[in-house]
C-alpha positions as CSV (number, residue, x, y, z in Angstrom):
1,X,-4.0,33.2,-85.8
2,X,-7.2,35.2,-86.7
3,X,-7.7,39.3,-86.3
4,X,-10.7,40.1,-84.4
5,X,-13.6,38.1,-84.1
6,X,-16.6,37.4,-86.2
7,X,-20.3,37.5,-85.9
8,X,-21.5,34.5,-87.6
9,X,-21.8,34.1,-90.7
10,X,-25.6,34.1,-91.3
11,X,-25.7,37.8,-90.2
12,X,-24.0,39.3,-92.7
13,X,-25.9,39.9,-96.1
14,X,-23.8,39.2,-99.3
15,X,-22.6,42.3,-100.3
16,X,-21.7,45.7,-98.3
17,X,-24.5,47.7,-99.7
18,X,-26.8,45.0,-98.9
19,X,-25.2,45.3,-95.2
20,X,-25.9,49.2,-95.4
21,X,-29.2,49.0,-96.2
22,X,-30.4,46.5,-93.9
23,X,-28.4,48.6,-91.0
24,X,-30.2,51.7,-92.6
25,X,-33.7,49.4,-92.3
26,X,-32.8,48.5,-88.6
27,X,-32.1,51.7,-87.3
28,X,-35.3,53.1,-89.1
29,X,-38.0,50.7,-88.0
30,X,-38.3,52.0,-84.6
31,X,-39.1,55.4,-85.9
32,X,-41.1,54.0,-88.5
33,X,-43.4,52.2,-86.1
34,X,-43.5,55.0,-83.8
35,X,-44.8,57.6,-86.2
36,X,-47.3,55.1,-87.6
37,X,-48.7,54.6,-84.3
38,X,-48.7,58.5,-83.9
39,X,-50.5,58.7,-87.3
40,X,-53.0,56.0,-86.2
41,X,-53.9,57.6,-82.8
42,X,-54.2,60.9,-84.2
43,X,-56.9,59.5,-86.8
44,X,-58.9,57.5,-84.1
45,X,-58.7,60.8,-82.3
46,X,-60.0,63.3,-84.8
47,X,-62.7,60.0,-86.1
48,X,-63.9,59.7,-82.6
49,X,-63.3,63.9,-82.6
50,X,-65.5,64.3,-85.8
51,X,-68.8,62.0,-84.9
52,X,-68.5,63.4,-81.0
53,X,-69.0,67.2,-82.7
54,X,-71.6,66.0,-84.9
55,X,-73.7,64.1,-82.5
56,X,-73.4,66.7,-79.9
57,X,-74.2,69.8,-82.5
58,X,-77.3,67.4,-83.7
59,X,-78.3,66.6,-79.9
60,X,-78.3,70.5,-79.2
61,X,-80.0,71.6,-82.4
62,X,-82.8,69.4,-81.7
63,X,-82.8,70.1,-78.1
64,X,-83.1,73.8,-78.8
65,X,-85.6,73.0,-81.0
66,X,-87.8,70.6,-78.6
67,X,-88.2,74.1,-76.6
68,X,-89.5,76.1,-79.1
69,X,-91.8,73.3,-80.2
70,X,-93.2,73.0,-76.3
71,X,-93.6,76.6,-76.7
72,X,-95.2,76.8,-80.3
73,X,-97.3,74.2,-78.8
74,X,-98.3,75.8,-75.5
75,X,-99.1,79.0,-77.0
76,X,-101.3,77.5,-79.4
77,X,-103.0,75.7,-76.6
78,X,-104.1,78.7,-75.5
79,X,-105.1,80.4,-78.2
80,X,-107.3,77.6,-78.6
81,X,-108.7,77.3,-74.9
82,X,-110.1,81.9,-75.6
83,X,-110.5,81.5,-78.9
84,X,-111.9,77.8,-79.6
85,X,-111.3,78.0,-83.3
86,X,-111.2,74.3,-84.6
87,X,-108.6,75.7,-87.1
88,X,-105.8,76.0,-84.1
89,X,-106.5,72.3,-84.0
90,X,-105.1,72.0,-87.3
91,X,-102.3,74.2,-86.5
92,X,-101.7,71.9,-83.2
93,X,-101.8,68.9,-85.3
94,X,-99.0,69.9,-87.7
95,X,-97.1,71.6,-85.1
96,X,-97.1,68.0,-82.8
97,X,-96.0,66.2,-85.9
98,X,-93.2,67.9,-86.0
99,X,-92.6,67.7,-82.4
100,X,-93.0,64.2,-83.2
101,X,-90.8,64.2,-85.7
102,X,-87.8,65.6,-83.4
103,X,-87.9,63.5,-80.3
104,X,-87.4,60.2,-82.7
105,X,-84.6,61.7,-83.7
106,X,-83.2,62.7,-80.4
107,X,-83.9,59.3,-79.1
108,X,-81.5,58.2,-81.5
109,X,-78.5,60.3,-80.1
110,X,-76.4,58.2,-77.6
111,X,-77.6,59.4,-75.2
112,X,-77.1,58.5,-71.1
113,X,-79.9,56.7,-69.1
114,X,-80.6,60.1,-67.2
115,X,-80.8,61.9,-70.9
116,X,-82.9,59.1,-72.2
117,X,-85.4,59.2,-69.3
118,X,-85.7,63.2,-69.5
119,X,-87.0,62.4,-72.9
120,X,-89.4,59.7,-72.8
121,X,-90.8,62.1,-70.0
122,X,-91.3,65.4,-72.3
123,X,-93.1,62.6,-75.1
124,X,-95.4,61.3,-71.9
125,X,-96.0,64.5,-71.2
126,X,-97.3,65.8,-74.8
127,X,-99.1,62.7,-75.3
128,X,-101.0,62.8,-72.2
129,X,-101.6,66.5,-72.7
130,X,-102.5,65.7,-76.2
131,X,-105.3,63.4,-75.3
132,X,-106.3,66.0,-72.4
133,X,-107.0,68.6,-75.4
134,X,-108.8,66.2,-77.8
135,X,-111.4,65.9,-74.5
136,X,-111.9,69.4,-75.0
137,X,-111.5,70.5,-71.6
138,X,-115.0,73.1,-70.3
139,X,-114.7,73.8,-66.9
140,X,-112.1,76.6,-65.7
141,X,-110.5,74.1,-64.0
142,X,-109.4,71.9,-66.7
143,X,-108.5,74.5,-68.7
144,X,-106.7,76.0,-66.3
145,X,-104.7,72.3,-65.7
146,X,-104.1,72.0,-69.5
147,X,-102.6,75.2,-69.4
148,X,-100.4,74.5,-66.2
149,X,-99.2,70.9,-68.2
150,X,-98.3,72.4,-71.3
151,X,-95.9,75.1,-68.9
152,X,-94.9,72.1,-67.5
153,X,-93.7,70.4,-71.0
154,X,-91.6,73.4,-71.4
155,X,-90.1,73.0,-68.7
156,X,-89.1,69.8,-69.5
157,X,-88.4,70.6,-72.9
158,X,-85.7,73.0,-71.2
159,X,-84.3,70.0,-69.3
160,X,-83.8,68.2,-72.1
161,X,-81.4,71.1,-73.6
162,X,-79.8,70.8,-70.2
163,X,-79.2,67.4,-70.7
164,X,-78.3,67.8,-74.1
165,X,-75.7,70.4,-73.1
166,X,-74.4,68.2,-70.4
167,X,-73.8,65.7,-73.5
168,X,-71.7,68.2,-75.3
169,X,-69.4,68.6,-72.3
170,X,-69.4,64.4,-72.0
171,X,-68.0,64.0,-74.8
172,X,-65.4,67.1,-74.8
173,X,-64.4,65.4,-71.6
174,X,-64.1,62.0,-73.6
175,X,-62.1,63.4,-75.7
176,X,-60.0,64.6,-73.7
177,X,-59.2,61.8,-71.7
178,X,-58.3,60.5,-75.2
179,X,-56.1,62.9,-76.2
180,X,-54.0,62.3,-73.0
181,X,-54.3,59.0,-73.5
182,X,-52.8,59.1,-76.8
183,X,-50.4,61.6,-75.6
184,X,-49.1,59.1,-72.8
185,X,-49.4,56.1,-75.4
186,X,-47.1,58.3,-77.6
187,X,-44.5,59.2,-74.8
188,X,-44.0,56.0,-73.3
189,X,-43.3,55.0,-77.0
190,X,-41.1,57.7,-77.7
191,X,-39.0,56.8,-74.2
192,X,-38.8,53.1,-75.2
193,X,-37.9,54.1,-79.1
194,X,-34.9,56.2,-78.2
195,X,-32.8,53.9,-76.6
196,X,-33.6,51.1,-79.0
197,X,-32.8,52.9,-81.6
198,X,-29.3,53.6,-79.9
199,X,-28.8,49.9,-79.1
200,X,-29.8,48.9,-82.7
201,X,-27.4,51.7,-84.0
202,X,-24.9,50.5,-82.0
203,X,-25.5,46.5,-83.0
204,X,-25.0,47.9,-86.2
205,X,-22.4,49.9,-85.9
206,X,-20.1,46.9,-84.5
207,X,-21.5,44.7,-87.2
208,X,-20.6,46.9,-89.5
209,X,-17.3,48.1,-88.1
210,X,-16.2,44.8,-87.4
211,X,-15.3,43.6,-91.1
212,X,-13.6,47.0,-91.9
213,X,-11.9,47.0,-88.9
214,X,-10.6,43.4,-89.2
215,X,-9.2,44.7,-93.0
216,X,-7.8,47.6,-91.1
217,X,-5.7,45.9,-88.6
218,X,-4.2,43.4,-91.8
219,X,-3.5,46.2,-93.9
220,X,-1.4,47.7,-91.2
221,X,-0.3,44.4,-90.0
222,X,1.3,43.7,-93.5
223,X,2.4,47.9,-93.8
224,X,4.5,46.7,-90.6
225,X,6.0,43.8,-91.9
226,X,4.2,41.2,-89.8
227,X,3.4,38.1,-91.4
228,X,3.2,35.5,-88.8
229,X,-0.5,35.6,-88.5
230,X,-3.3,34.0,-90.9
231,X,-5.6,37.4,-92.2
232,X,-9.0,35.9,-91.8
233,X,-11.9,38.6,-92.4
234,X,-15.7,37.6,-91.8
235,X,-18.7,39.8,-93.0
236,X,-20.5,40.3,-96.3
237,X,-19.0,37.9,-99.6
238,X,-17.4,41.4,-100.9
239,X,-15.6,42.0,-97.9
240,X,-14.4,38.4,-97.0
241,X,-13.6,38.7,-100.9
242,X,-10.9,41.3,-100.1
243,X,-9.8,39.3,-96.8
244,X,-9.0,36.5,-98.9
245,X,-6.8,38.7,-101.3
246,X,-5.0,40.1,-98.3
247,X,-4.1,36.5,-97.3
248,X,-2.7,35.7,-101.0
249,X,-0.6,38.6,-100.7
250,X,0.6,37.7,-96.7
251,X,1.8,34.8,-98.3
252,X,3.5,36.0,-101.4
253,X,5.4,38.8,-99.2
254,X,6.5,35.9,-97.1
255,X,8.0,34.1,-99.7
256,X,9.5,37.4,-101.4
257,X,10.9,38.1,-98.2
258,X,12.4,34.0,-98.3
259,X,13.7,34.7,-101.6
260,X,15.6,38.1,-100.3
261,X,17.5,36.5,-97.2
262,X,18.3,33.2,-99.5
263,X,19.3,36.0,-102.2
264,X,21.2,38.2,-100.1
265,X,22.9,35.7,-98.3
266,X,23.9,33.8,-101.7
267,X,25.3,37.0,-102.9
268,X,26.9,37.5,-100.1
269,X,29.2,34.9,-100.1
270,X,29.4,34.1,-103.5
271,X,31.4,37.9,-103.6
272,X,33.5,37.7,-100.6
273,X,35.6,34.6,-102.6
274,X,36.4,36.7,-106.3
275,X,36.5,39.9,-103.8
276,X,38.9,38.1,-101.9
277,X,41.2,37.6,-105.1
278,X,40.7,40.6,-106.0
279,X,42.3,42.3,-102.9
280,X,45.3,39.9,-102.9
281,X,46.4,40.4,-105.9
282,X,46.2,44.5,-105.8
283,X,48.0,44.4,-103.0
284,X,50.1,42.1,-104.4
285,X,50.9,45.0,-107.4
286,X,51.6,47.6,-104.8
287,X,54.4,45.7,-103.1
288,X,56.1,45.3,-106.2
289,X,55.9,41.4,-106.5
290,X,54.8,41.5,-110.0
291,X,57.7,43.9,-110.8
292,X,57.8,47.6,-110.3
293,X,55.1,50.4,-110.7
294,X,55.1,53.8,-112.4
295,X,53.4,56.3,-110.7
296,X,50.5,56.4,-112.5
297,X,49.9,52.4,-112.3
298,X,50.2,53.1,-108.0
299,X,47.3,55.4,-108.5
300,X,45.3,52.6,-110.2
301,X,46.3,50.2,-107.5
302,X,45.4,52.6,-104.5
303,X,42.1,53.0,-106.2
304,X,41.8,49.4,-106.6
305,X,42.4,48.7,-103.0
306,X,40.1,51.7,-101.9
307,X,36.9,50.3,-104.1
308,X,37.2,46.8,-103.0
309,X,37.8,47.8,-99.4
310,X,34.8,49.5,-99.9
311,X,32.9,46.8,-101.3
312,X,34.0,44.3,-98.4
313,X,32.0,46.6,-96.1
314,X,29.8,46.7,-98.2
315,X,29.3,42.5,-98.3
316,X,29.6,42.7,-94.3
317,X,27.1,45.1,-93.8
318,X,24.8,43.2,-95.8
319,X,25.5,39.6,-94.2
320,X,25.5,41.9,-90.5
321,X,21.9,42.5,-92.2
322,X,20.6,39.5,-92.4
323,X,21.6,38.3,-89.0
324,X,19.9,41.2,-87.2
325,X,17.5,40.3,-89.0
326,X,17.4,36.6,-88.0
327,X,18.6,37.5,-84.4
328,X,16.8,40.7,-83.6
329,X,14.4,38.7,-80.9
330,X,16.5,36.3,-79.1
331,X,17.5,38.3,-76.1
332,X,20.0,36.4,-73.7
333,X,18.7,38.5,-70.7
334,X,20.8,39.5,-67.6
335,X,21.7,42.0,-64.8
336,X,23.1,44.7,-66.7
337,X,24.9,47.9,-65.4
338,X,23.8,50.2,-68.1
339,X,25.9,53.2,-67.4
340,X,29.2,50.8,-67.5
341,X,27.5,50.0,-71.1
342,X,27.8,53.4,-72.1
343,X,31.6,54.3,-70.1
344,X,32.9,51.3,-72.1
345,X,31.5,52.2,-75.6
346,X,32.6,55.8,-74.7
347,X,36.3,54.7,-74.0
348,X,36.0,52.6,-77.4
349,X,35.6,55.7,-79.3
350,X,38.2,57.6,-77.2
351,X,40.6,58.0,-80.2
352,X,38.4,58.5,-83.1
353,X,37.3,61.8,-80.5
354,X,40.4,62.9,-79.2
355,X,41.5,62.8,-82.8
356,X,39.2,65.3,-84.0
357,X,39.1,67.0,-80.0
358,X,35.4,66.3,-79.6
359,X,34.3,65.9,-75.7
360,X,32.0,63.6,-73.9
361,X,29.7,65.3,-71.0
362,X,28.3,62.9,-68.7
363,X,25.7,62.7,-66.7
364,X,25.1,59.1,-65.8
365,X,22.9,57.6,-62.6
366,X,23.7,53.8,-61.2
367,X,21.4,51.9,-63.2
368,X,20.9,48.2,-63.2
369,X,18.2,46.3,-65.7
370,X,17.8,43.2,-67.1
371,X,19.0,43.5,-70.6
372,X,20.4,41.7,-73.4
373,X,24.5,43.2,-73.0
374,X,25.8,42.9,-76.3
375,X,22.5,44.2,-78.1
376,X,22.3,47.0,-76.0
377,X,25.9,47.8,-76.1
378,X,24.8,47.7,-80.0
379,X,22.5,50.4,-79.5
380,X,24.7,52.4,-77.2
381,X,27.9,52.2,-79.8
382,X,25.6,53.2,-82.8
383,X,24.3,56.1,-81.3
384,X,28.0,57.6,-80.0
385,X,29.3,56.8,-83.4
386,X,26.5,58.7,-84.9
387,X,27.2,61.6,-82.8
388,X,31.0,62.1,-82.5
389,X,30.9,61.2,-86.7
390,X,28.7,64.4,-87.1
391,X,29.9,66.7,-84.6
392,X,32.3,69.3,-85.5
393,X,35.7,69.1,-84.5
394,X,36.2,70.7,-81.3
395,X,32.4,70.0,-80.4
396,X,31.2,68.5,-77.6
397,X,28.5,65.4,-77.3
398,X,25.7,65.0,-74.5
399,X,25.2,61.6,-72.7
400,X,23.4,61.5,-69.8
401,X,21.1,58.5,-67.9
402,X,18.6,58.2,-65.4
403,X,15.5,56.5,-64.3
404,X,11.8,57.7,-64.3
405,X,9.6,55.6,-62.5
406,X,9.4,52.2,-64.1
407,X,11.6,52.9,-67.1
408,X,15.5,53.8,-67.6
409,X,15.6,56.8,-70.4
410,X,18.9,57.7,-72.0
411,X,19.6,60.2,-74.2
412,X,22.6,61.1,-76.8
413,X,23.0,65.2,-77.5
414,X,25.2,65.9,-80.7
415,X,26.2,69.2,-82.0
416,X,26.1,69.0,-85.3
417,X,23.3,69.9,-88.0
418,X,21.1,68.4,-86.8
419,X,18.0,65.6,-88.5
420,X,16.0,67.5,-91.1
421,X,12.2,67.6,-90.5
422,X,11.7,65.1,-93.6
423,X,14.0,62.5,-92.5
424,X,13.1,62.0,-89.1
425,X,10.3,59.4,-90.0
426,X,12.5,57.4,-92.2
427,X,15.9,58.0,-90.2
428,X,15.0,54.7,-88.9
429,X,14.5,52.5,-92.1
430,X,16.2,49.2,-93.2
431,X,19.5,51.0,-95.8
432,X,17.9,55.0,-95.6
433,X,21.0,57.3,-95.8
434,X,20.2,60.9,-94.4
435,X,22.1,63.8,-95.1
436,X,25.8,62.7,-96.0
437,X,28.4,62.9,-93.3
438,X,30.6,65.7,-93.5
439,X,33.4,66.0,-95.7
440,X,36.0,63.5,-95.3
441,X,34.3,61.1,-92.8
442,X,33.2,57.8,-93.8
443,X,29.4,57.6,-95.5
444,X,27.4,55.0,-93.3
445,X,25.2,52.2,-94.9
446,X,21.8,53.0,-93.4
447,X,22.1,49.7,-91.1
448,X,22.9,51.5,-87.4
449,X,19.7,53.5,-86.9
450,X,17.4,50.5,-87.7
451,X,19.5,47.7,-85.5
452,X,19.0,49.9,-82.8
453,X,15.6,50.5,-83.2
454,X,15.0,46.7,-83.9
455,X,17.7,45.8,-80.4
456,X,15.0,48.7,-78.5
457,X,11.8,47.4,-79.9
458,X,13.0,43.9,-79.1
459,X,13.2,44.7,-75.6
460,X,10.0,46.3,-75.4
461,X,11.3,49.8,-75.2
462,X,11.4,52.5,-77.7
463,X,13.8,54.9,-79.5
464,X,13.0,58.8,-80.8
465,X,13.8,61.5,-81.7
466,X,13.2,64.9,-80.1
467,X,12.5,67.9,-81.5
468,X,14.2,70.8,-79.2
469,X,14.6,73.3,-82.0
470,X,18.0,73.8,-81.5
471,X,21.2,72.5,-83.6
472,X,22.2,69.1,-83.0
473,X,20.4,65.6,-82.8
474,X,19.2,64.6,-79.7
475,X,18.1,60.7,-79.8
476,X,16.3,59.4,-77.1
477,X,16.2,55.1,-76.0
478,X,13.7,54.4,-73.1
479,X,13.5,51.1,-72.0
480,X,11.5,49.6,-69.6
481,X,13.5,48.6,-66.2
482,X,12.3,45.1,-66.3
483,X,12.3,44.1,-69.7
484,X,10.1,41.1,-71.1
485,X,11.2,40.1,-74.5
486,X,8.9,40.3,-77.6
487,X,7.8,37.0,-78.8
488,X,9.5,35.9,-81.7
């Protein structure tokens, strides 16, 4: 028989740190991607951010200054057209150059087909007007048409800013498109890293719960006394390490606990024969057969007999032991009328109360379950022993019994002093010995508490008990009203 169940073996690391870690890793890596790609978009998007500024700050600069070349140009036009001084020429020429000089670079903007062609047009447009002015117009009229094209190379000068403007809100629009983009890429990212990083942590969780849960339920398996199963425990080398020590010591309590029954049942009967001499022949002195007795030998004898009566019980209680022990689970089930259980054991103790004038109140309901008689007239007699022994005389007891839905409860009342706090979780232990009886009544052996408990358990029930904070012990059996016997 294994405890729980194991992942195979291959996913388990060697050692328990090593499992830690690599849980750590598991549950990390979908952050870890998530903010890389967060770090990744956020550089493409303040790159692409960066060169858009710059291109669009250059594409304005030089569209700004296209204008006030076409104007530089224009006005020197017409200085030249009142003046005709050949030295405006020269002016003109290094003005164009320049000109020149800053439509090649605006070409070289990414610029849109409608931006492109708004630029080639302003070149056409000097160049033709340039070739116009070397002619060196005469006439009115083509003065007056040189003047009108250079107004009109302004104006298209001025389109070009326009154009160059509309490029600056292009690419603020590009980016931010890309922004939300990124900003959706990121979400949908987030949404789909959140819940596999809860399955992960969970996969983890059970992988690493598993092993220590497996140790768990052997350690407390063994802390109970049950060694019928094999402790197997999967997992990293250190853990299954520890499993395997658990299983060495399974198997040396169970043959410590072979080596107790075999000792106490040796011991058992190898007393009860020199016990038995002993007893016969001090009774043997205190009838006189060896001749008579002073008064002082008597005493001797009467102790004599008192000790070794005491020790017989003693050798009984310890051979009654071991077959609870050995017996505890065999239940010989039948139709059982549990209040006549508890009138007859009642009426067995009638002398030991009416000596001492200690009365029974009854409250008992018809019950019928399927039971094993004899144990559970075990547990009935132990308890009304228990309470008439530690009642005071002239007290009274409580026994009343009754059924609650699927389960028959019965309960004992004493009025006596009642369990101490610290013994009530050991009241129930193999030999433990509570407070002592009160004066003059027989001291117990520690064996009735725990054969009931074992009779109770081993019918699938369970025995208490209850804290009312008043005087008095009030022990409580609840069995179930169909029983089904615990596997041996």
């Amino acid at each position: 028989m294994k405890i729980g169940l194991d992942f195979p073996e291959r996913y388990y690391p060697r050692s328990f740190l090593s499992l830690l870690l690599l849980a750590f890793a598991l549950v990390a890596t979908p952050l870890i991607v998530a903010f890389y790609n967060a770090a990744v978009y956020v550089e493409q998007l303040a790159g692409h951010s960066q060169t858009a500024v710059s291109q669009a700050a250059q594409a304005s600069r030089g569209s700004r200054l296209l204008v006030e070349q076409a104007t530089a140009l224009e006005r020197v036009v017409r200085q030249y057209l009142i003046l005709a001084d050949e030295e405006l020429l020269k002016d003109y020429g290094g003005l164009r150059t320049n000109f020149k000089a800053n439509t090649s670079e605006l070409s070289l903007q990414p610029l849109d087909e409608l931006q492109l062609h708004e630029l080639n047009k302003t070149i056409d447009k000097e160049q033709e007007l340039y070739e116009q002015l070397l002619r060196k117009p005469a006439t009115v009229a083509d003065k007056s048409a040189l003047v009108e094209g250079y107004g009109i190379l302004s104006d298209r000068a001025r389109d070009v800013l326009k154009t160059s403007n509309a490029l600056i809100d292009r690419e603020v629009e590009s980016m931010r498109r890309t922004g939300q983009r990124a900003q959706r890429i990121l979400w949908l990212q987030l949404a789909a890293t959140i819940p596999l990083g809860i399955l992960l942590a969970v996969g983890v969780t059970l992988l690493i719960a598993r092993p220590v849960r497996q140790l768990d339920q052997a350690i407390r398996r063994l802390g109970a006394g049950e060694f019928d199963g094999d402790i197997h425990v999967g997992g990293p080398a250190d853990l299954k390490y520890l499993g395997s020590r658990l299983e060495w010591l399974r198997q040396r309590l169970i043959e410590l606990e072979q080596q107790k029954r075999l000792f106490l049942r040796h011991v058992s009967h190898e007393l009860k024969t020199p016990l038995t001499a002993l007893r016969e022949g001090s009774e043997l002195l205190a009838e006189g057969t060896a001749g008579p007795l002073s008064a002082g030998q008597r005493e001797i004898v009467g102790i004599l007999q008192q000790k070794s009566v005491h020790l017989q019980r003693l050798i009984e209680d310890l051979l009654k032991y071991q077959r609870t022990e050995e017996n505890v689970g065999r239940l010989e089930l039948s139709s059982v009328r549990f209040d006549r259980v508890v009138v007859q054991v009642l009426g067995d103790h009638r002398l030991a109360a009416q000596a001492r004038g200690i009365r029974a109140e009854l409250r008992l309901d018809h019950v019928m379950l399927r039971a094993d008689e004899d144990k559970l007239h075990a547990v009935v007699a132990n308890l009304v022993s228990n309470a008439i022994k530690y009642s005071p005389d002239g007290g009274m007891i409580s026994l009343a019994l009754r059924r609650e839905g699927e389960e028959v409860v019965f309960d004992v009342k004493d009025a006596g002093p009642g369990i101490p706090p610290e013994d009530r979780d050991r009241i129930f232990d193999w030999f433990y010995q509570g407070e002592s009886a009160p004066h003059g009544r027989v001291q117990g052996s520690g064996l009735g508490l725990a054969i009931a408990k074992e009779f109770v358990v081993a019918h699938g029930g369970r025995i208490e008990v209850l804290d009312e904070g008043a005087g008095g012990a009030h022990f409580r059996v609840t069995l179930p009203a169909q029983v089904t016997p615990f596997p041996t």
